[in-house]
N, C-alpha and C positions, 0 to 999 in steps of 0.2 A: 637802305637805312644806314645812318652812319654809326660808327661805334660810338658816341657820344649819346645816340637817341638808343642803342640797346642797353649800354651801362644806366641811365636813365627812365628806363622801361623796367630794368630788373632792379633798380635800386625804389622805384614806387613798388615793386610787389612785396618784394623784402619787408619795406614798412606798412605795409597794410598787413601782411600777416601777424608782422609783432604789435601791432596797435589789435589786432582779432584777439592775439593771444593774452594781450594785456587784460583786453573788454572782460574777458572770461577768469580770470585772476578776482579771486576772495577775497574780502578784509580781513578773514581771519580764517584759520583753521582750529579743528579741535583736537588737541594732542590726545593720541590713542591709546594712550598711556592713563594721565591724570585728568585729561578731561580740560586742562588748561586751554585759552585762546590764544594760537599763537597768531602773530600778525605780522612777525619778521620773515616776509616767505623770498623765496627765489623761483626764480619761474627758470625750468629744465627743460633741456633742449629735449624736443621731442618730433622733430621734423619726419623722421628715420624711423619712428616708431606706428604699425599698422593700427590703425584703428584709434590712435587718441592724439584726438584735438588739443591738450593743452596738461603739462605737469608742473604742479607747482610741492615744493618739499619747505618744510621748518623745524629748526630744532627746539625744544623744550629746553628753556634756561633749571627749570623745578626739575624736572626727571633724569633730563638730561636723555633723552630718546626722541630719536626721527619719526617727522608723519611726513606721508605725502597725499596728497591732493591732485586728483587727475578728473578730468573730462574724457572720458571716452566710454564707448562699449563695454557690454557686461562680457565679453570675453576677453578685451583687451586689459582690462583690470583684472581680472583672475591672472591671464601671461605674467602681469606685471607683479604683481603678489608673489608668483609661484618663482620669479627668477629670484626677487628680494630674498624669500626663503631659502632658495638656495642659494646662495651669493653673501648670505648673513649665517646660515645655520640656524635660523631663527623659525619660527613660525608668525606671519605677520594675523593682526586684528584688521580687516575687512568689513569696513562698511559705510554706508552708501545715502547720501542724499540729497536730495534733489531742489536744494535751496539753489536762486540764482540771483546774484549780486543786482539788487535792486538801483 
């Protein structure tokens, strides 16, 4: 195989993964805060990370406070929670549903 058909091989996986990760990308989220729709999201690298398929974060223009949005596992969402908490000093709001972009 030449190096043309592997850069080509890996550069189709590449994009099918981020066209997966897009698929899975909300219209909106709901700030955990005020309850606000946000819809300004960015989708986080999360290749690296055990157990979730896809992170997406926004910030609330009203509260001015971070949400994120994640696809994965009820344990991989607790990890992720309990590093934010420590990593902010904060205690994060946790929770969970199972709407999927229609």
């Amino acid at each position: 195989m030449g190096q043309a058909d592997i850069k080509s091989n890996r550069a189709t996986r590449v994009a099918k993964a981020l066209a997966k990760i897009e698929a899975l990308k909300p219209d909106h989220i709901v700030c955990k805060n005020c309850q606000a729709h946000l819809t300004d999201l960015v989708t986080l690298e999360s290749s690296h990370m055990e157990g979730i398929e896809a992170a997406f974060a926004a910030r609330c223009e009203l509260c001015d406070q971070d949400t994120w949005a994640l696809k994965a596992g009820t344990n991989a969402v607790a990890d992720v929670s309990n590093t934010i908490d420590s990593v902010t000093g904060g205690v994060g709001k946790v929770g969970v549903t199972n709407k999927s972009k229609s």
